[in-house]
C-alpha positions in Angstrom: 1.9 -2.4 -27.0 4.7 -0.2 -26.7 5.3 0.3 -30.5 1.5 1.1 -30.9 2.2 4.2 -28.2 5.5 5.2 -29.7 3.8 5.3 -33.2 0.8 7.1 -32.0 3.0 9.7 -30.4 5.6 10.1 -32.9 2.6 10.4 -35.4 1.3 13.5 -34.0 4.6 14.9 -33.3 7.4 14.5 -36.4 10.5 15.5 -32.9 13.7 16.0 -34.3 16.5 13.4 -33.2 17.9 15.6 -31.1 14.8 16.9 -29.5 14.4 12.9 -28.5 17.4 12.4 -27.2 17.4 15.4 -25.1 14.2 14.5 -23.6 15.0 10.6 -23.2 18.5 10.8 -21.9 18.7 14.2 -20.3 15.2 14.4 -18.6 15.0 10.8 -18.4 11.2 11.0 -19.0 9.1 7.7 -20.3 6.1 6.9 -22.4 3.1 6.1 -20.8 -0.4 7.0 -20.1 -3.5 8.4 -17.7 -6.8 7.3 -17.5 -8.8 10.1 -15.8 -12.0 9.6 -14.0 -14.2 9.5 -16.8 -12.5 6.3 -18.4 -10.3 7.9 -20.6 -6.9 6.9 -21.5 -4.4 9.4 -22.1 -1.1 9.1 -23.6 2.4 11.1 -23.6 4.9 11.2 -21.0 5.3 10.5 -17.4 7.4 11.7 -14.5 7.1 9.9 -11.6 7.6 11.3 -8.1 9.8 9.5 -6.4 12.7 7.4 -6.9 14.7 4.7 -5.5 15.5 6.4 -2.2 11.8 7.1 -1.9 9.0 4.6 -3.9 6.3 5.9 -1.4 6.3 9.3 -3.2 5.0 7.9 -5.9 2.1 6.8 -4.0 1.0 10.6 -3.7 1.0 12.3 -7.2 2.6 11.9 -10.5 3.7 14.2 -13.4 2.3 13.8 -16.9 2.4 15.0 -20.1 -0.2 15.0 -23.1 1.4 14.5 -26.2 0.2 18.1 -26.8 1.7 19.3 -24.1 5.8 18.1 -25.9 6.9 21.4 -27.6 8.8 20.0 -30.5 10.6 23.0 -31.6 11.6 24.4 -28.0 12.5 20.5 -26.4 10.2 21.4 -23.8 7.4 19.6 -21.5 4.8 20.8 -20.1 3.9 18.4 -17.1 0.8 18.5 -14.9 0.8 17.4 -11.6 -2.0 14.7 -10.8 -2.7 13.1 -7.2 -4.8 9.8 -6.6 -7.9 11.5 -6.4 -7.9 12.9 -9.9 -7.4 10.2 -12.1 -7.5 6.4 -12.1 -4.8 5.1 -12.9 -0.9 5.6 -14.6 1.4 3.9 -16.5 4.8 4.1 -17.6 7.4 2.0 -19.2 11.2 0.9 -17.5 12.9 -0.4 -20.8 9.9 -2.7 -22.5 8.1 -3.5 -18.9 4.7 -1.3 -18.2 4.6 -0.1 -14.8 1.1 0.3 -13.5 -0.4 2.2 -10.9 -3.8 2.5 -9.8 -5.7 4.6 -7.2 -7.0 2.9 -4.3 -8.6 3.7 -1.1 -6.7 2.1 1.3 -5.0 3.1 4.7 -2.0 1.8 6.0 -2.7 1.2 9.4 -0.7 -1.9 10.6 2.4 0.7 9.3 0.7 3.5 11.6 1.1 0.8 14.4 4.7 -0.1 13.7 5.2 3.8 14.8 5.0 2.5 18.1 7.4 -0.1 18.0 10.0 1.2 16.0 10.2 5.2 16.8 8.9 6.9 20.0 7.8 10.2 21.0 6.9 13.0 18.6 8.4 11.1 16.0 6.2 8.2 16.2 3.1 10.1 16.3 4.0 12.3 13.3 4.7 9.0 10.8 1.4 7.3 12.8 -0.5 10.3 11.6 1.7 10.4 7.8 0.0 6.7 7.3 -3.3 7.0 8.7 -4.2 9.7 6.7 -3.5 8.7 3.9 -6.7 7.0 2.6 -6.4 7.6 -1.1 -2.8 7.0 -2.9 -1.5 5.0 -5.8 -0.2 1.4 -5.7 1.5 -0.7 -8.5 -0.1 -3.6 -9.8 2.3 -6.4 -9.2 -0.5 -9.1 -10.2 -3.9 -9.0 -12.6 -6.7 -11.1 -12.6 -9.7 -12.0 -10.3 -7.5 -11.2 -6.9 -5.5 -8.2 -8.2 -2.3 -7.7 -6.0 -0.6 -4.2 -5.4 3.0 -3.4 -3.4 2.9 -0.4 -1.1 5.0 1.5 0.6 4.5 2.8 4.3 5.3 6.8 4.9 8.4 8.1 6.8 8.3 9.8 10.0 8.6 13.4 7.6 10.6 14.1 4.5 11.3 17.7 5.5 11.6 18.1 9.3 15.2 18.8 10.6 14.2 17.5 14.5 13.4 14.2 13.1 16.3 13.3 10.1 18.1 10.7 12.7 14.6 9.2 13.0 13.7 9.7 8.7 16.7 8.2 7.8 16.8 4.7 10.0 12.8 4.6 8.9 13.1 5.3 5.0 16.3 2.5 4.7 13.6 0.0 6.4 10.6 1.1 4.4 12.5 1.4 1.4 13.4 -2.3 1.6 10.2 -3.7 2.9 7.4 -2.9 0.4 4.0 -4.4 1.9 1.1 -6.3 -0.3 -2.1 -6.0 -0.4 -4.8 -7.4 -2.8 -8.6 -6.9 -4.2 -10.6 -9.4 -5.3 -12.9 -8.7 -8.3 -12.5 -5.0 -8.0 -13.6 -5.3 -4.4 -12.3 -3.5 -1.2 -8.5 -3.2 -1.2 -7.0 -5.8 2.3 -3.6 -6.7 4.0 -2.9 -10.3 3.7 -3.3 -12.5 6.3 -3.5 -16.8 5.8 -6.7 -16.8 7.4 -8.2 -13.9 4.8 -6.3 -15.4 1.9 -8.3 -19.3 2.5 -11.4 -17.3 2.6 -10.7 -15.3 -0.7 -9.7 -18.6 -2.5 -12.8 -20.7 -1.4 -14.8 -20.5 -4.6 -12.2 -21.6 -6.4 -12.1 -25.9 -6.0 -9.0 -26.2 -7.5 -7.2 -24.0 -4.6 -10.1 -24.8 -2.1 -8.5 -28.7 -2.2 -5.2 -27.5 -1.9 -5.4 -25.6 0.7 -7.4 -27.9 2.5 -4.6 -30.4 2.0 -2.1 -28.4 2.9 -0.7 -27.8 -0.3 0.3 -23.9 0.2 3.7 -23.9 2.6 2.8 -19.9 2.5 -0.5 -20.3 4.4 0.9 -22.6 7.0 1.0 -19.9 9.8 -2.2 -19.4 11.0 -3.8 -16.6 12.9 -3.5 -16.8 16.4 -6.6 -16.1 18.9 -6.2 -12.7 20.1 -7.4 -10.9 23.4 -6.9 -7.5 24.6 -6.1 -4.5 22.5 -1.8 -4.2 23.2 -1.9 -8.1 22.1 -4.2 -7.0 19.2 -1.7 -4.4 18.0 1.3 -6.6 18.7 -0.2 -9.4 16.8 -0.9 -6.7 13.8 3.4 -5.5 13.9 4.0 -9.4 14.0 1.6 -10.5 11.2 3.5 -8.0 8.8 6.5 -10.8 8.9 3.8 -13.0 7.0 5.9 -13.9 3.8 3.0 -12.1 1.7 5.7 -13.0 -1.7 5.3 -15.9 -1.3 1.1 -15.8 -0.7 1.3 -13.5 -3.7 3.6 -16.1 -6.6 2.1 -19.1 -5.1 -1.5 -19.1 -3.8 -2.8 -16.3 -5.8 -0.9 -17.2 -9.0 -2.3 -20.1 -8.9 -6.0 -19.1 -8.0 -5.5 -16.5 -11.0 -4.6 -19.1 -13.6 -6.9 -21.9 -12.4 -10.1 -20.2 -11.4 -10.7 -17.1 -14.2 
């Protein structure tokens, strides 16, 4: 797939060696492609956001490129910025692996609650407020198939406020670290993860309908607990986001993916 893209681009645009390694090494830009609202897939170069430090700006807009938009002669690129709202999805490579991310309408609200447990005053209502409203973002596709799986990242308290760096810096080393999942099944609404949601989703599969039943999935083994009462509602929500979703993810879901298409 990624020698079809190369060849595509390098057919429409003879660059010079040198323009390629200027733009490759020095700008570090990669291959990859848009697909905009109507369907259509776009390909040239993308820029993502964020970096290592900070995955979750990635979840807010990306840089791209047509291949009409590489001036050949000049080494320059002419990037537009698009957020989740304008296109449906982008994808770039890391070496031969495609990253994709796809919009999705999805709020983060169980991170909104962790606000309260982890920072306090103005602080924890300013990254409450960064993850509640933020309904429509990009997410990478970690999984395909009927139950689709996506890794997100929660939002820092701010990225630019001086009062709060003490409070941005502790909060971006544990977010950084601590990507959440959460899935769609056959293009469905987007979900956290839960045990209790996951048995549900698998149900109409028999295959992972038995095994469950049996027992079969260590991962789902920690059940929901009843809850009462709002505070034990939103401490229940912070504790359920210790649920080892990975493992949901390469064992339940794999397996529903593979045995139930």
């Amino acid at each position: 797939m990624k020698k079809l893209l190369l060849i595509g681009i390098f057919g429409l645009f003879s660059l010079n060696v040198y323009a390629q390694e200027e733009t490759t090494t020095y700008n570090g830009e990669k291959y990859g492609y848009i697909i905009d609202k109507s369907g259509k897939k776009v390909e040239g170069v993308v820029h993502l956001n964020g970096g290592y430090s900070s995955p979750w700006q990635n979840q807010l807009k990306v840089k791209f490129a047509a291949v009409a938009d590489i001036d050949k002669v000049k080494n320059k690129i002419k990037f537009k910025t698009y957020e989740a709202d304008d296109i449906k999805e982008y994808m770039l490579y890391e070496g031969d692996t495609p990253r994709v991310f796809q919009s999705i309408k999805y709020t983060n609200t169980r991170e909104a609650l962790n606000s309260s447990e982890s920072s306090t005053g103005l602080g924890a209502g300013f990254k409450a407020l960064n993850n509640l409203t933020r309904t429509s973002q990009f997410a990478e596709v970690v999984t395909e198939g009927k139950i689709r799986v996506y890794k997100m990242y929660g939002y820092p308290t701010s990225i630019s406020a001086n009062s709060s760096q003490a409070i941005t810096r502790q909060e971006t080393e544990r977010l950084m670290n601590n990507p959440d999942y959460v899935y769609s099944k056959k293009g469905g609404k987007v979900e956290d993860f839960t045990p209790a949601k996951v048995k549900i989703a698998i149900a109409d599969c028999p295959f992972t309908k038995a095994k469950a039943a049996k027992g079969e999935y260590g991962s789902l083994k920690n059940e929901e607990k009843q809850r009462s009462g709002l505070g034990k509602f939103i401490r229940d929500e912070i504790k359920n986001a210790t649920v080892d979703k990975l493992s949901i993810v390469n064992e339940v879901i794999y397996d529903y993916n593979e045995n139930c298409k």
